[in-house]
DRENTORSE-522451 format. One record per residue: x, y, z of N, C-alpha, C in turn. Coordinates in pm, whole numbers, padded with zeros to 5 digits, always signed. Example, Ala and Ser with C-alpha at 12.3 -4.5 7.8 and 13.67 -1.06 7.14 Angstrom:
// residues 2
+01319-00569+00780+01230-00450+00780+01320-00330+00780+01285-00225+00708+01367-00106+00714+01290+00003+00787
END
This chain:
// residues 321
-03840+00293-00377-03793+00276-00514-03780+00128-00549-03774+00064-00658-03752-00051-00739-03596-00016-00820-03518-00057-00778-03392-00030-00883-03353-00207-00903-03240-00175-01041-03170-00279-01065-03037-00256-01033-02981-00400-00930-02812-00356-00947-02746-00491-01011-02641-00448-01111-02582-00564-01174-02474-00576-01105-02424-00687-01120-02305-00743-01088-02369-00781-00904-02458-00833-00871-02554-00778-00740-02489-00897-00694-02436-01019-00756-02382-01104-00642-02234-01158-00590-02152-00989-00693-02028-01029-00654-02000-00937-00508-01875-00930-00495-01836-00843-00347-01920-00723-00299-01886-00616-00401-01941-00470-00338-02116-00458-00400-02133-00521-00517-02251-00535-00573-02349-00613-00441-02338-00713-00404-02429-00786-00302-02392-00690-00166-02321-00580-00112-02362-00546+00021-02456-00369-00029-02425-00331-00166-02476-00223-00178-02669-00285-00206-02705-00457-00244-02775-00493-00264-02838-00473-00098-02766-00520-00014-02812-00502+00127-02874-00374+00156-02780-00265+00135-02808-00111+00144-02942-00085+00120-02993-00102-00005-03112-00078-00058-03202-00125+00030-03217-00257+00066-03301-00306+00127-03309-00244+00233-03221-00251+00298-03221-00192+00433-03311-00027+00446-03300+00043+00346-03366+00177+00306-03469+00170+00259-03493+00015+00282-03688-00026+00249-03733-00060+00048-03609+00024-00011-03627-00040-00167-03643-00170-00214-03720-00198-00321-03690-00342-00362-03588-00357-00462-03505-00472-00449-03426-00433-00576-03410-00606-00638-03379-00572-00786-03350-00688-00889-03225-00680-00897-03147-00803-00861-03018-00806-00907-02989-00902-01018-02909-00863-01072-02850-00932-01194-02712-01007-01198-02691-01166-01258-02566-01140-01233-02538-01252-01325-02436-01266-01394-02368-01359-01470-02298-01502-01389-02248-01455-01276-02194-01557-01167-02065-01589-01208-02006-01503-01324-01900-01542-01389-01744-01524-01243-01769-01401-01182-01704-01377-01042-01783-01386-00934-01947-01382-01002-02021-01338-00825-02030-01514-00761-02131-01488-00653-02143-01614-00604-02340-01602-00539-02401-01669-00583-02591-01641-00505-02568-01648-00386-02452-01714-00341-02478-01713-00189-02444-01588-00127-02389-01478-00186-02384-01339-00115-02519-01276-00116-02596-01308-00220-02753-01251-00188-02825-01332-00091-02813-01466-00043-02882-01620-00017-02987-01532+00078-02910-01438+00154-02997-01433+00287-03123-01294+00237-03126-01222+00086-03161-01149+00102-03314-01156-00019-03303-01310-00021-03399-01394-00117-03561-01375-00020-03663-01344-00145-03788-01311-00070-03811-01231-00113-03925-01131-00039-04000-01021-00049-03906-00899-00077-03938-00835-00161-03863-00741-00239-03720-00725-00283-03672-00852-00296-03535-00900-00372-03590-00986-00468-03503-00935-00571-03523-01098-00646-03380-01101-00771-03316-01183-00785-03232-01240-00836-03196-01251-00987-03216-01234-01088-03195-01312-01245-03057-01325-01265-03033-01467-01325-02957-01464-01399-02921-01422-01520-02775-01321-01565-02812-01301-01704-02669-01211-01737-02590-01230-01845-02423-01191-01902-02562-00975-01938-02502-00933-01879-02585-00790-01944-02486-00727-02029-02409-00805-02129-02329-00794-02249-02431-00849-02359-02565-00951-02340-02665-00963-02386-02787-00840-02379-02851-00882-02461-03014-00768-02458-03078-00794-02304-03093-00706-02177-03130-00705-02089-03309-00594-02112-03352-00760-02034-03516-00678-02010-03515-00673-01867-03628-00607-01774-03663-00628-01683-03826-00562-01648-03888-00669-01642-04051-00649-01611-04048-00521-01545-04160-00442-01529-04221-00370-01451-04146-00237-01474-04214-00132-01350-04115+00050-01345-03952-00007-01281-03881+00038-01329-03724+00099-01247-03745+00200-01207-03672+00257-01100-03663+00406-01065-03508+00452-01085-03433+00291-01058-03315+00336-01077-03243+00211-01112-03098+00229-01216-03023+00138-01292-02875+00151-01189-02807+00036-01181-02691+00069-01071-02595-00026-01148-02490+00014-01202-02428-00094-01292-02291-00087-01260-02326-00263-01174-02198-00302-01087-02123-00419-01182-02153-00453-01270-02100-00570-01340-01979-00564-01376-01899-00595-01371-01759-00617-01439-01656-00743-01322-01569-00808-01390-01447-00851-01338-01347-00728-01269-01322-00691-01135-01248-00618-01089-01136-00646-00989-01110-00721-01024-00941-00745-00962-00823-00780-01048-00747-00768-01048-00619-00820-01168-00660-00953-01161-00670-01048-01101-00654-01174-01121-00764-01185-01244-00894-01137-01213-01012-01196-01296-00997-01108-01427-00994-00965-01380-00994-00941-01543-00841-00895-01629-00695-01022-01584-00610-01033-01668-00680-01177-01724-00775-01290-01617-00796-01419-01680-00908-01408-01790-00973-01238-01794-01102-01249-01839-01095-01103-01918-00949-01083-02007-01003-00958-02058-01130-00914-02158-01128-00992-02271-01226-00991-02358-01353-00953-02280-01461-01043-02206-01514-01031-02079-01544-00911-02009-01402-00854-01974-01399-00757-01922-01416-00620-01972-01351-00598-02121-01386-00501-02196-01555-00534-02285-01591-00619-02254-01746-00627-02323-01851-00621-02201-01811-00626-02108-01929-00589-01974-01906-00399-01969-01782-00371-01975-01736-00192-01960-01794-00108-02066-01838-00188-02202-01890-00143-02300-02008-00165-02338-02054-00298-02425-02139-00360-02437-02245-00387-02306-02176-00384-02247-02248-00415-02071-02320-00299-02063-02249-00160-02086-02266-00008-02006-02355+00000-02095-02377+00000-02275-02458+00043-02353-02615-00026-02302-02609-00180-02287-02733-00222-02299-02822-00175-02158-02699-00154-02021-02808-00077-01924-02871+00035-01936-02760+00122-01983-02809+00255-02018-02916+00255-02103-02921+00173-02198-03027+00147-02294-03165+00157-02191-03158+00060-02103-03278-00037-01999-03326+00146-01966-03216+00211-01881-03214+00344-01768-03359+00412-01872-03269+00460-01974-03315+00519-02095-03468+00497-02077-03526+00377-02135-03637+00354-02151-03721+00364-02037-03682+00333-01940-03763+00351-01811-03790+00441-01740-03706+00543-01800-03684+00698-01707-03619+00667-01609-03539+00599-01578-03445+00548-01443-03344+00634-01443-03262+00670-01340-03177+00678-01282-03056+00587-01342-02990+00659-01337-02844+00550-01377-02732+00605-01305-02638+00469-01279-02498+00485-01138-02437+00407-01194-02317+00466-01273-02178+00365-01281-02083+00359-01176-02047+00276-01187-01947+00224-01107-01803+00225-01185-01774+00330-01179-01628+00353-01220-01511+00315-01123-01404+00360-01159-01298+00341-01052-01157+00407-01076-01070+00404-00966-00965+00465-00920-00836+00436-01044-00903+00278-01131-00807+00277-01232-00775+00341-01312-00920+00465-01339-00900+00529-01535-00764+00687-01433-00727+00671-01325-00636+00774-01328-00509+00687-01382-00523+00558-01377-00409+00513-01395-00270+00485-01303-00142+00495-01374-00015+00525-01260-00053+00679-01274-00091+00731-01125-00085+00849-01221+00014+00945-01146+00015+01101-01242+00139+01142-01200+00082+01304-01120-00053+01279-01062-00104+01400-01020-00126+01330-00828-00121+01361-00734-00121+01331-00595-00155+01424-00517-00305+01358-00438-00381+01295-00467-00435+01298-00620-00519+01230-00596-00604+01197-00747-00744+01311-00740-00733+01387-00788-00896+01479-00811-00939+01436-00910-01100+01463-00928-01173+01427-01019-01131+01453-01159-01118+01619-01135-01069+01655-01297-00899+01617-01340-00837+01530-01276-00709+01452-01311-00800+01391-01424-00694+01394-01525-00737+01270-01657-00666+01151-01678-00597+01170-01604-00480+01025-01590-00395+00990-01675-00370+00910-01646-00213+00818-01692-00203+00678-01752-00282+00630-01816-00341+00489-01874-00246+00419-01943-00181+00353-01969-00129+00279-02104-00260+00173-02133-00281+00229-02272-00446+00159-02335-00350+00023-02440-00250+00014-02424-00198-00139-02469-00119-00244-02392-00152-00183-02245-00080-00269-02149-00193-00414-02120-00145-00467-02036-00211-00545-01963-00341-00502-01885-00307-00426-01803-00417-00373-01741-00489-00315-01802-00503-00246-01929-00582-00144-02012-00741-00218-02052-00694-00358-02050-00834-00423-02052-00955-00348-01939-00894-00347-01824-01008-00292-01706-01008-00103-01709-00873-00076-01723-00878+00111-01699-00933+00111-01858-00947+00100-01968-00985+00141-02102-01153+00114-02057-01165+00003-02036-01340-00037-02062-01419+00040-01934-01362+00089-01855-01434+00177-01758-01400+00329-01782-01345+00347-01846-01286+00478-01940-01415+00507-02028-01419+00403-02106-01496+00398-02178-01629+00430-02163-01686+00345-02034-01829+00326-02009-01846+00489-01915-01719+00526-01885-01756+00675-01862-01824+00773-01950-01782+00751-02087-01738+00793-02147-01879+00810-02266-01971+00703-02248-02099+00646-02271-02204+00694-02205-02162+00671-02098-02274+00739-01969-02252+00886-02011-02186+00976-01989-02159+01088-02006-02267+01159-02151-02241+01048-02205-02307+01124-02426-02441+01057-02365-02501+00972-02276-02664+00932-02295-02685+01039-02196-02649+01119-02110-02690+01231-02046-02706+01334-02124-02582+01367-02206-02601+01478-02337-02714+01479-02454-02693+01324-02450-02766+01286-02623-02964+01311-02566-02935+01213-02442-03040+01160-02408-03158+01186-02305-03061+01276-02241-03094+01350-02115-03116+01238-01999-03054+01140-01988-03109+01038-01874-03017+01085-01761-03063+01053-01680-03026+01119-01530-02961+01057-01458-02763+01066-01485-02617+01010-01475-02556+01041-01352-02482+00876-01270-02419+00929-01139-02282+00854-01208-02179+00905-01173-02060+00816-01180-01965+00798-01036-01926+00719-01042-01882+00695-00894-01716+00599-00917-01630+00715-00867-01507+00616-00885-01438+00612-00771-01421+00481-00763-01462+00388-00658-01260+00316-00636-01198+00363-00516-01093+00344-00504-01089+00194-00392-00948+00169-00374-00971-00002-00318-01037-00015-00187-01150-00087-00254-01255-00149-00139-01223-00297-00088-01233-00339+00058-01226-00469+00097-01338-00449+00228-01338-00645+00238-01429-00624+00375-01453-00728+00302-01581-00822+00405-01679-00987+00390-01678-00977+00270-01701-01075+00231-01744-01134+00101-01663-01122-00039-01528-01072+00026-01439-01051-00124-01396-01208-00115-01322-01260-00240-01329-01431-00271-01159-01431-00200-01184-01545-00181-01007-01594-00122-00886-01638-00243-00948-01595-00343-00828-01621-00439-00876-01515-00512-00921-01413-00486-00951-01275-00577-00838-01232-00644-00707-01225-00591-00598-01150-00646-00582-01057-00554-00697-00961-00489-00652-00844-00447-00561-00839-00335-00516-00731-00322-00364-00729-00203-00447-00779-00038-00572-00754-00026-00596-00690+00132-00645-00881+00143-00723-00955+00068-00796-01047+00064-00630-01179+00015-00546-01131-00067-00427-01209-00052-00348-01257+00034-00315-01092+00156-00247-01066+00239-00307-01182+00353-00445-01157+00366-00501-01230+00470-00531-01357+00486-00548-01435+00369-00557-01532+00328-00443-01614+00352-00318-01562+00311-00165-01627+00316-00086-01640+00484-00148-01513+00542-00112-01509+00719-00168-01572+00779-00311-01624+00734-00409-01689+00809-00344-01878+00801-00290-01887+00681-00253-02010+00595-00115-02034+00638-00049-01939+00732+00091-01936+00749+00153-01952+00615+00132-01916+00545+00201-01907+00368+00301-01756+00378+00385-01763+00293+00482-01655+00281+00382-01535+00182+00384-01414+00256+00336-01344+00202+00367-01234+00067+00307-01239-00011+00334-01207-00133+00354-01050-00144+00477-00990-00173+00493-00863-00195+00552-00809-00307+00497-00771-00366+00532-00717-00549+00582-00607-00532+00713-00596-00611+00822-00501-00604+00886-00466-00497+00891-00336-00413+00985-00341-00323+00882-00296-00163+00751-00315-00181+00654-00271-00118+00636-00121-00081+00688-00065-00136+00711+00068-00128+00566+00157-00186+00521+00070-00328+00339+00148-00358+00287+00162-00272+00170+00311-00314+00082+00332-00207-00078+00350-00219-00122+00259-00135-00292+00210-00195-00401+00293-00072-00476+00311-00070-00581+00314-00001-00693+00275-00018-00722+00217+00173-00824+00102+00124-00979+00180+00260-01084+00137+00140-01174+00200+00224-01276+00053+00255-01269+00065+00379-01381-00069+00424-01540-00032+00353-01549-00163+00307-01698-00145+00232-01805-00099+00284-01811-00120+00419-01926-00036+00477-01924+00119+00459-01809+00187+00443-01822+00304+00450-01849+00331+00252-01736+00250+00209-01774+00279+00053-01915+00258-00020-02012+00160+00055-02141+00171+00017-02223+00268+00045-02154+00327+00193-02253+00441+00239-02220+00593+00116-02121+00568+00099-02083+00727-00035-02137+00689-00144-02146+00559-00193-02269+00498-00311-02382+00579-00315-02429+00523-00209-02592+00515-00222-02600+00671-00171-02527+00738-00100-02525+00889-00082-02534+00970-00244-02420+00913-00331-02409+00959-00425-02515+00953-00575-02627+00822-00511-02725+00790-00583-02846+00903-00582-02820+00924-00456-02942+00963-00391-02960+01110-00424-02856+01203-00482-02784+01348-00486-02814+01376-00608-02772+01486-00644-02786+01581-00764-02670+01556-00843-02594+01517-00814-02475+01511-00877-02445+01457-00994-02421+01469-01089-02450+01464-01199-02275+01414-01237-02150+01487-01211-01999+01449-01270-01927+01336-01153-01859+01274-01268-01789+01178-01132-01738+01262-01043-01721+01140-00943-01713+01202-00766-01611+01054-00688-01552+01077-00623-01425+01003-00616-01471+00913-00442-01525+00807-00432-01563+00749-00299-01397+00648-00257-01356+00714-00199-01266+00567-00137-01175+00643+00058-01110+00610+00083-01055+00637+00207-00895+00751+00163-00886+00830+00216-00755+00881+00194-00623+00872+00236-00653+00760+00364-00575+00718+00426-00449+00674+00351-00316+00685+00350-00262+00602+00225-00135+00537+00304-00117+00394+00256-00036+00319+00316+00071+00271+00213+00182+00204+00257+00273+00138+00187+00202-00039+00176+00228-00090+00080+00158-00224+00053+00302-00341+00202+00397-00273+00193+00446-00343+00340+00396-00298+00422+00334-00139+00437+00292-00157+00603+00164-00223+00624+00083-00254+00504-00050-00311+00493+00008-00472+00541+00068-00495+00474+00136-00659+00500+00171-00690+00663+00253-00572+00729+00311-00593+00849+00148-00568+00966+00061-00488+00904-00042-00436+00988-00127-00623+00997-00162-00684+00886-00215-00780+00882-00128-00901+00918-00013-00906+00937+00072-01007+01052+00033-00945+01213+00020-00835+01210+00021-00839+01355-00143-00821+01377-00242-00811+01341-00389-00857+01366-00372-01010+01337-00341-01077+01276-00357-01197+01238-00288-01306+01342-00162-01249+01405-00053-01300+01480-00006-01377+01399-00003-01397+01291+00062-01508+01152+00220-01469+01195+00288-01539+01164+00426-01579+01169+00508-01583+01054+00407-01601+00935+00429-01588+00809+00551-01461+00782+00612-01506+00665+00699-01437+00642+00745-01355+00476+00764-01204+00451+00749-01156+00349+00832-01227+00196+00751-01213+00141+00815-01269-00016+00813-01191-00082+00945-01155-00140+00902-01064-00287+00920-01078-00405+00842-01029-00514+00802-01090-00632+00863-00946-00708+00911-00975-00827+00892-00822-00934+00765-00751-00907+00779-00669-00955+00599-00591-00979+00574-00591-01103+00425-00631-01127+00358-00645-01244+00370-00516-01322+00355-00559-01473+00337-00464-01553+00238-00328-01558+00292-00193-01532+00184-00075-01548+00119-00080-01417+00197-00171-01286+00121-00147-01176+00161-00019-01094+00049+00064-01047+00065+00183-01010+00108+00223-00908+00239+00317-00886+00334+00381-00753+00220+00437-00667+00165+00454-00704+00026+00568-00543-00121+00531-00607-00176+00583-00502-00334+00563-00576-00334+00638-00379-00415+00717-00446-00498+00832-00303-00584+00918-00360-00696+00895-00266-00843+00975-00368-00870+01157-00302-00829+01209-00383-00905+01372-00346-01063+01351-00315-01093+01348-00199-01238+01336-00140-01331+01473-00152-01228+01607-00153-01306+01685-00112-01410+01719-00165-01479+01658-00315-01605+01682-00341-01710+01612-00293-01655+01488-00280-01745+01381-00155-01804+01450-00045-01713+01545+00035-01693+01623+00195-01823+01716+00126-01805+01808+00016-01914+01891+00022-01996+01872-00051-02001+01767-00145-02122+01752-00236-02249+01658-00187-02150+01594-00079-02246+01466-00016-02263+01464+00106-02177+01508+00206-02158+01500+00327-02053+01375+00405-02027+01322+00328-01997+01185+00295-01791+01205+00341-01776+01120+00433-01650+01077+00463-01589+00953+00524-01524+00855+00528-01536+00746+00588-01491+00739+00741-01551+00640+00809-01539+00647+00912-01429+00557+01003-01428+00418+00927-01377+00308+00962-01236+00308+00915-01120+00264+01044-01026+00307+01046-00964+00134+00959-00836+00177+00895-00783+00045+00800-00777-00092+00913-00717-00041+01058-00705-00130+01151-00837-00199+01206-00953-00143+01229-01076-00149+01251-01151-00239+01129-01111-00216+01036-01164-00236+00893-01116-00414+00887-00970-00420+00872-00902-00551+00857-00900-00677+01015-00959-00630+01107-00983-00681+01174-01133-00742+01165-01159-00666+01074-01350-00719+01068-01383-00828+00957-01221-00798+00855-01212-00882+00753-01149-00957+00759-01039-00990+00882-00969-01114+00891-01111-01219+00964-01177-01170+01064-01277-01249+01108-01361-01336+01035-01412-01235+00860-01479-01275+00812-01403-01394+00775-01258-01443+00708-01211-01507+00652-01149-01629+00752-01168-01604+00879-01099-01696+00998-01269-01779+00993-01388-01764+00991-01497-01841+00964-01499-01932+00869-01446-01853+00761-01471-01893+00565-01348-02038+00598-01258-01980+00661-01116-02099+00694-01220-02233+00792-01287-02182+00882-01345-02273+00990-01475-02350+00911-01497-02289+00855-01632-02363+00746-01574-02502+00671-01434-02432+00597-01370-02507+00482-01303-02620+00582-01239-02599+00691-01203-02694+00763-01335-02883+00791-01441-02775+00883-01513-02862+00907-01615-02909+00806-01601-02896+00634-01681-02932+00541-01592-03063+00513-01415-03048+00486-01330-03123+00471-01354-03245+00578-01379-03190+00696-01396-03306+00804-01515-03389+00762-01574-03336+00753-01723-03398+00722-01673-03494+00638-01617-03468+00500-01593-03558+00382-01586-03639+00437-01434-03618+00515-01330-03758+00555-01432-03880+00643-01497-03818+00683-01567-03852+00782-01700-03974+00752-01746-03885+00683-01914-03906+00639-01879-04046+00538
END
């Protein structure tokens, strides 16, 4: 196959870019660079990758057949899309219309990339698909749960209207390589601050409960879910569910950090649980994760004990050179 994936050079966008390849596809990625970075594709430059720059909140072309549209674009962490709402609700919308548009014309395949937000705080546990959630659409956060609400919501009427051939995929907290060191997110914060001996940041009384699925396994329910009949969203993340202190205390003691807990209020409309009902994953796909949170954050403190050893000896260099 030839597919396009947007958002291809931020975190989960550039390893699902790997995926493909690896399954012998060629793929075009797209990316604004507004969060991504080229150097998560760098190594995958050449023969049947290729790169454009381009905001796909603009008119998106792309030469030649698609077989399939994969639309990873958006700001997804609190940090980027509270700094980037506007942004953020025009990639969830404007973004979703002009791919679908691309899908449309090409006879492609189309895969949103939804997520664990449009349940919201929510008040159903676990989270199943047919939960409709719990949103406040004038909070803070409503910038990211509204515009992926939305682009559900889009995708859904070009399948009806249009008949184009719709995956939705909501996608609960992913970490692992290549997430940024000032992302915002809890798992990439946590590690960053133990590694830094910095006091670690804990919002509210650490008592929320998140689950986090290592990206290797969350790409593998992707591209499972690409690949399938499945037509209604389908819920990819880990069920495992932790307290955001025992996540904190788990990453002091992989880290051996010494660092010590801080606590902050909790942000506005931030959500008491988040745990994904898998079981349509289990029978629609085959699909379950494998990689354990301890297994997982040990693979991601490594990545970031390098990213620390890089930044060290670039600094040396300066002083130096």
């Amino acid at each position: 196959m030839r597919v396009l994936i947007t958002g291809a050079a931020g975190f989960l966008g550039s390893h699902l870019c790997d995926r493909f390849r690896q399954e012998g596809h060629s793929v075009v990625g797209m990316d604004n660079f507004i969060t991504g970075t080229p150097e998560n594709v760098a190594h995958l430059r050449g023969d049947g990758f290729e790169l454009i720059q381009h905001d796909v909140t603009e008119y998106v072309h792309v030469s030649g057949e698609l077989d399939g549209v994969l639309h990873f674009a958006s700001p997804a962490s609190p940090t980027d899309y509270l700094e980037l709402p506007i942004q953020t609700l025009k990639v969830g919308s404007l973004g979703t219309h002009k791919v679908l548009g691309l899908a449309k014309a090409k006879g492609a395949r189309f895969l949103l990339a939804s997520t664990s937000e449009v349940y919201g705080d929510p008040l159903v546990h676990p989270q199943p698909e047919s939960y409709w959630g719990n949103v406040n659409p004038i909070g803070p956060r409503g910038v990211y749960d509204e515009a992926k609400r939305f682009a559900e919501a889009i995708t859904m009427a070009y399948r009806r209207t249009h008949g184009v051939d719709t995956r939705i995929v909501r996608i609960f907290n992913t970490y692992g390589p290549r997430m940024r060191p000032g992302d915002g997110r809890v798992v990439s914060n946590f590690i960053v601050q133990a590694l830094r001996g910095e006091p670690i940041t804990v919002y509210g009384d650490g008592g929320q409960t998140r689950s986090f699925c290592y990206v290797e396994d969350e790409v593998d329910g992707i591209y499972r879910l690409f690949a399938s009949d499945e037509r209604d969203p389908v819920n990819i993340g880990n069920p495992g569910e932790y307290t955001v202190a025992e996540l904190a205390e788990l990453v002091l003691e992989l880290t051996g950090s010494s660092s010590e807990l801080r606590y902050l209020p909790l942000p506005e409309d931030d959500p008491k649980t988040r745990k994904p009902d898998i079981t349509r994953a289990r029978e629609l796909l085959g699909w379950q994760p494998d990689i354990s949170l301890r297994d997982g954050l040990s693979r991601t403190i490594d990545y970031f004990r390098r990213l620390q050893e890089e930044e060290r000896l670039g600094s040396a260099t300066i002083l130096t050179g």
